[in-house]
C-alpha positions in Angstrom: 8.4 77.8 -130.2 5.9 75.5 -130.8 7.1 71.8 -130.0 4.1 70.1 -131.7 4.9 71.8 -135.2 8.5 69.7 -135.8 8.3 66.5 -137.3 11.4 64.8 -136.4 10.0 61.5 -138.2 9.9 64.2 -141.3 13.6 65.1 -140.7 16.4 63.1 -142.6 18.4 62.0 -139.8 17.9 61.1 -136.1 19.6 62.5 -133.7 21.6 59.7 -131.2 22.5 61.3 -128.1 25.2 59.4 -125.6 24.2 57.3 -123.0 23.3 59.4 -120.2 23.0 62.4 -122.1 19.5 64.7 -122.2 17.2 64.5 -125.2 17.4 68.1 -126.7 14.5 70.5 -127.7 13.3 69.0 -131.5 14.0 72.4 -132.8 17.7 71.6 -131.7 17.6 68.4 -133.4 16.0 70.2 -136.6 18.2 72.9 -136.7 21.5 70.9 -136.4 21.1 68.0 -138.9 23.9 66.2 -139.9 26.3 68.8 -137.5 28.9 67.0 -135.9 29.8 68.7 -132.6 33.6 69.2 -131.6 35.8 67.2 -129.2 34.8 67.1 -125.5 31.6 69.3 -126.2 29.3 69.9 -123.5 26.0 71.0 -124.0 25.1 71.4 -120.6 27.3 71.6 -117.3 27.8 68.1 -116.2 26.8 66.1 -118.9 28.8 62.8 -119.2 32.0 62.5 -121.5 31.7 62.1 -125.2 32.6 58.3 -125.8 35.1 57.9 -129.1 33.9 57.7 -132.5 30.5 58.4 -131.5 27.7 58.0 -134.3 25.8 61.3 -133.2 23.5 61.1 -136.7 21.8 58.3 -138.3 19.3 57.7 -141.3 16.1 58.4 -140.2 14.3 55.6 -142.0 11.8 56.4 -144.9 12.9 60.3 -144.6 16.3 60.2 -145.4 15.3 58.4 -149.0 12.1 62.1 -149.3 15.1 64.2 -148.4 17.1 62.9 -151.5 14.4 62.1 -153.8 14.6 65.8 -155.7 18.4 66.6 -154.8 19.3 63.8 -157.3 21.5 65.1 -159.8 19.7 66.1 -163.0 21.2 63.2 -165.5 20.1 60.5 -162.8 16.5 62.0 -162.8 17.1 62.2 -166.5 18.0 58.6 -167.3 14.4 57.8 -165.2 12.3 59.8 -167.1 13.7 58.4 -170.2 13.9 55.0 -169.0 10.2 55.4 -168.4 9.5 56.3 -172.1 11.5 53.4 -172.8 9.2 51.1 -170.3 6.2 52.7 -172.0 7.1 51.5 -175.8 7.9 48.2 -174.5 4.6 47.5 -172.8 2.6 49.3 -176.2 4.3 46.4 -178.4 3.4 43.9 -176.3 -0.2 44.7 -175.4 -1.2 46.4 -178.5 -1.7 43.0 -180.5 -4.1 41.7 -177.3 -5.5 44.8 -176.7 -6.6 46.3 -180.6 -8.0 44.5 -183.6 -7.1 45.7 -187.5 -5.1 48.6 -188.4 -4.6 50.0 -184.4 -2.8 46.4 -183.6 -0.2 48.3 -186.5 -0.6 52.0 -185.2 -0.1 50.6 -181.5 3.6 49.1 -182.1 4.8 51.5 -184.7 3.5 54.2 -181.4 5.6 51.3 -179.1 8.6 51.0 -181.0 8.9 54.6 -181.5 8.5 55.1 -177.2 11.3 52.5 -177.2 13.7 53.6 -179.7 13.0 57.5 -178.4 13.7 56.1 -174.9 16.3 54.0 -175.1 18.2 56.8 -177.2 17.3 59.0 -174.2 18.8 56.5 -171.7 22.2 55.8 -173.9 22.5 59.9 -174.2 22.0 60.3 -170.7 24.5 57.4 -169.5 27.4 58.8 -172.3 27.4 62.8 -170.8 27.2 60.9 -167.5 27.1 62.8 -164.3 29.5 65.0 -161.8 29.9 62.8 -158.2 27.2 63.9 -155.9 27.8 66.0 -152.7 28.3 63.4 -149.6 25.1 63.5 -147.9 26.2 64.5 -144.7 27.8 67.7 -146.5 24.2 68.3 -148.0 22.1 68.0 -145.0 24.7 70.1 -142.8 24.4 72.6 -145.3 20.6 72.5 -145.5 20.1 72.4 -141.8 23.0 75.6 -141.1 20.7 77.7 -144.0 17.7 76.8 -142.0 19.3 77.7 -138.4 20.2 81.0 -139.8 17.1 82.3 -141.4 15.4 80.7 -137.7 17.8 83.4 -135.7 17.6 86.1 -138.5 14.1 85.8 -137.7 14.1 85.6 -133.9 16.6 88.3 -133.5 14.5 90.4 -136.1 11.4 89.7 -133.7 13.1 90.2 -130.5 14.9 93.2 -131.1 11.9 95.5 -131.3 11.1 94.1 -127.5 14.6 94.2 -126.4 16.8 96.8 -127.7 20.6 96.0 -127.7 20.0 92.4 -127.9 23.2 90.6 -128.8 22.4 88.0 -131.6 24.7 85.4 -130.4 24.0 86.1 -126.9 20.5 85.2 -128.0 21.6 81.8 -129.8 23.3 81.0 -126.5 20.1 81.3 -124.5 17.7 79.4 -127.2 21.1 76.2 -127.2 20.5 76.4 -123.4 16.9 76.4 -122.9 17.1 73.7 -125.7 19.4 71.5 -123.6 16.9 71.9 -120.0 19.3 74.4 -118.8 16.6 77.0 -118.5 14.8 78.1 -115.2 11.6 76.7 -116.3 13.1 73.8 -117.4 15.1 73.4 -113.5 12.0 74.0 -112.1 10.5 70.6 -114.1 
């Protein structure tokens, strides 16, 4: 477990521990995105009470927005691209008479108005079939990070259990949450 190869300024949310509480291990925080932990969870023996309503996740600035970017519904990157077109027309008329003499000033807004038209038809299509509600984005980062914490055990347990046969799988998930937390030897002994 390297610590130096998680970004947790690449990750969409932050994780905001309680007042008094540890800062886990950033493959904790990577792993458990979004996951809200139960009532009067502990992650560690003595660690102070859970305070009400407690915001445990929040938008982690300019990453939240990457995260997003190509999980947008298909029509809403649609009416983009199309609106683009669209964009592109409308510039062609109006730069083609500065920017072409003779018979290209012509060529350059019939190639404009066609953009437009093409574009704009695009956009109107798009907005008409419009587009089922998206996922809360809580419910798609949670279930983002819980597919990323299982193919990380998969693959522990699939590494460990050559060195230690009759390893229990969520025996092991219990020891990588604890070491995560500074409940480890080492980590008593720092």
């Amino acid at each position: 477990m390297n610590v130096d190869s998680i970004d947790l300024d690449g990750l969409p949310l932050r994780f905001n521990p309680p007042d008094g509480w540890r800062t886990p291990h950033p493959r904790w925080v990577e792993l458990h995105q979004g996951i809200t932990p139960p009532k009067n969870w502990e992650p560690y023996p003595g660690a102070p009470p859970i305070p009400a309503f407690w915001p445990w996740w929040e938008e982690n600035g300019t990453a939240w927005f990457t995260f997003f970017r190509n999980r947008a519904p298909a029509p809403t990157r649609a009416m983009g691209h199309w609106f683009s077109l669209a964009a592109l027309g409308l510039f062609n008329v109006i730069v083609s008479p500065f920017a072409f003499s003779g018979f290209f000033v012509a060529a350059g807004g019939v190639v404009g108005i066609a953009f437009l038209i093409v574009g704009m038809s695009g956009v109107i299509r798009t907005y008409r079939r419009g587009s089922e509600p998206a996922e809360k984005p809580l419910v798609v980062i949670t279930g983002w990070a819980r597919q990323r914490k299982e193919v990380f055990f998969a693959r522990e347990f699939q590494r460990r259990i050559h060195i230690q046969p009759g390893l229990d799988r969520e025996e092991m998930e219990r020891s990588f949450t604890t070491s995560w937390w500074g409940e480890s030897d080492e980590a008593a002994g720092n």
